[in-house]
N, C-alpha and C positions, 0 to 999 in steps of 0.2 A: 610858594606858588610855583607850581611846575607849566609850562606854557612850550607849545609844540609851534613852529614857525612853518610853515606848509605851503607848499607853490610849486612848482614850473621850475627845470634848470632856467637860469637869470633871471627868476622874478623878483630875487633884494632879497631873500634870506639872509645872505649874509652879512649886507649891510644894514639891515635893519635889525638883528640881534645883537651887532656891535654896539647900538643906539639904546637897544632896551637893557644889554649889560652895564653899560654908562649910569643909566638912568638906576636903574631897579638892583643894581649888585649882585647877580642873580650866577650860578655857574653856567658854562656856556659848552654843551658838547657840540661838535660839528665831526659829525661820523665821515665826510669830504674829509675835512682837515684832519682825524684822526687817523682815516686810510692813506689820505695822500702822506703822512710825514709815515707810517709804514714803508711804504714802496721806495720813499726815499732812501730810507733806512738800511734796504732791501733785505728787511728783514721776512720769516716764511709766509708769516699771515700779507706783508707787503704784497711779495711774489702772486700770492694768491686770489688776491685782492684785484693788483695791476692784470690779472688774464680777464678778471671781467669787466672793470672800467674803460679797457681800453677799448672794449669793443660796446658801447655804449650800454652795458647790461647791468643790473642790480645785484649784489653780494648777496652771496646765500641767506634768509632769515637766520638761523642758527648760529652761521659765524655775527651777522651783526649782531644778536642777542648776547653772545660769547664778551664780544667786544665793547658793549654797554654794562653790561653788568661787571666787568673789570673795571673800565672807566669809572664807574659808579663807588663800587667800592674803595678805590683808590683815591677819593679826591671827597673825603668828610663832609667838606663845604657845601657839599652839594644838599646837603640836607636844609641848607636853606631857601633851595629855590633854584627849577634849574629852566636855561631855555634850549631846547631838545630842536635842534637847522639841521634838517635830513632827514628825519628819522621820528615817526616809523614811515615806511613806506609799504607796507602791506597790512592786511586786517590782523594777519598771522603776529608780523611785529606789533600793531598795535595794542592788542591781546595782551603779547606775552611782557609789552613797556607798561600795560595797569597790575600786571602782575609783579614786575621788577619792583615800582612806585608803592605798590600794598606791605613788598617784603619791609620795606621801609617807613610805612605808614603814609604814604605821599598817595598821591591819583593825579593825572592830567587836567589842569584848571580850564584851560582855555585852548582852544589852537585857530592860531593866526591865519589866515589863507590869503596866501596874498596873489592877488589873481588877474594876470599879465595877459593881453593877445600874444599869441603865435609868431605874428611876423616880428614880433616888439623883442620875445624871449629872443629869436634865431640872430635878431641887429646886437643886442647885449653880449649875446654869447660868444658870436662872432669877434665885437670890439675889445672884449677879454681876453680872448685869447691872442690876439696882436701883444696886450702890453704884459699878461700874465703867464706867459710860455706853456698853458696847461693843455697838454696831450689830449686832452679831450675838448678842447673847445674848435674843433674843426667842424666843416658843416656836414658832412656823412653821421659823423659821430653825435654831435647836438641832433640833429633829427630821429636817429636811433634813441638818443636819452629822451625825447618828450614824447616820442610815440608808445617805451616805457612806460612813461609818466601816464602820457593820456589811458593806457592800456592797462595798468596796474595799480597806478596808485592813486590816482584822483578817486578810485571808490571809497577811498577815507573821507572823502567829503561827507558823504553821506553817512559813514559811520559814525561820524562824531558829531554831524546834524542829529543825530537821532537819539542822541546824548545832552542836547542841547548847549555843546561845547563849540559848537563852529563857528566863527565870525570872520566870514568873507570882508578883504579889504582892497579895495579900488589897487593897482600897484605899479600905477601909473602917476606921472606929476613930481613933484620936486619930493625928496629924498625925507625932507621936514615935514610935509606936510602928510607926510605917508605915517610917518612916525606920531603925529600926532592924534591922529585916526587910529592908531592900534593902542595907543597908550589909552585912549578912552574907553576902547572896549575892554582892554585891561581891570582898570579901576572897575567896570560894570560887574567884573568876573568874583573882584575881588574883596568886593562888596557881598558877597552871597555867604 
């Protein structure tokens, strides 16, 4: 089962992937964590990477399809089940991630939306960035990432509404009971 975690910078992506790898064994790309240990690396796609992050912008489609489809290849296990935190984030990548998922016989089961007010996203991101040192959790830079967000990529909602893939989840309240709300829509999904 391939299942796409979808939200707002700080709406729990990535903590709530952590919960469903736990849970379901499932492999786990995070295109964040795959750029960020790039740039650490400071290796070229790093370099390239870090000119757009830092200035709150989204990586070319092309290079993330480049970088998904390596990831993909590299890592077998993944043909058992993957949960896809970041990504896609445009129609373009969506497209071309049922195109990746066909090469391999897979498709997008489900995608989780997890769906946070505004002022809730800019208090998370802010509090993160105090204990997680990341370059982009400043408030110039978070406001650039969600008005991204709100400007480009939340039209996946509706794409994958119209696929009958979408399951909006509350993404607010204790960390558990969030988690337990997407593990049901899960089983609904994976019952079909």
């Amino acid at each position: 089962m391939n299942i796409v975690i979808f939200g707002a910078p700080g709406s729990g992506k990535g903590t709530q992937s952590a919960l469903l790898i736990e849970e379901y064994g499932y492999y786990h790309i995070s295109t964040g964590d795959v750029l960020r240990a790039q740039i650490a690396q400071g290796t070229e796609l790093g370099k390239i990477a870090d000119s757009y992050i830092s200035k709150g912008q989204l990586i070319p489609d092309e290079l993330m399809i480049d970088i998904l489809d390596e990831v993909l290849a590299e890592h077998p296990e993944s043909a058992k089940g993957v949960i896809f935190d970041g990504f896609p984030r445009t129609i373009h990548q969506a497209e071309t991630l049922d195109a990746l998922l066909a090469k391999r016989n897979g498709k997008v089961d489900v995608v989780v939306g997890l769906e946070v007010e505004e002022e809730e996203l800019i208090e998370r991101l802010i509090n993160r960035g105090k204990t997680s040192g990341r370059s982009d959790d400043n408030l110039d830079t978070i406001k650039k990432r969600l008005d991204v967000y709100n400007n480009q990529t939340n039209v996946l909602r509706d794409h994958y509404k119209s696929q009958g893939k979408y399951e909006a989840v509350h993404g607010m309240g204790s960390i558990e009971g969030i988690f337990e709300n997407i593990k049901t829509l899960i089983e609904k999904h994976r019952s079909r």
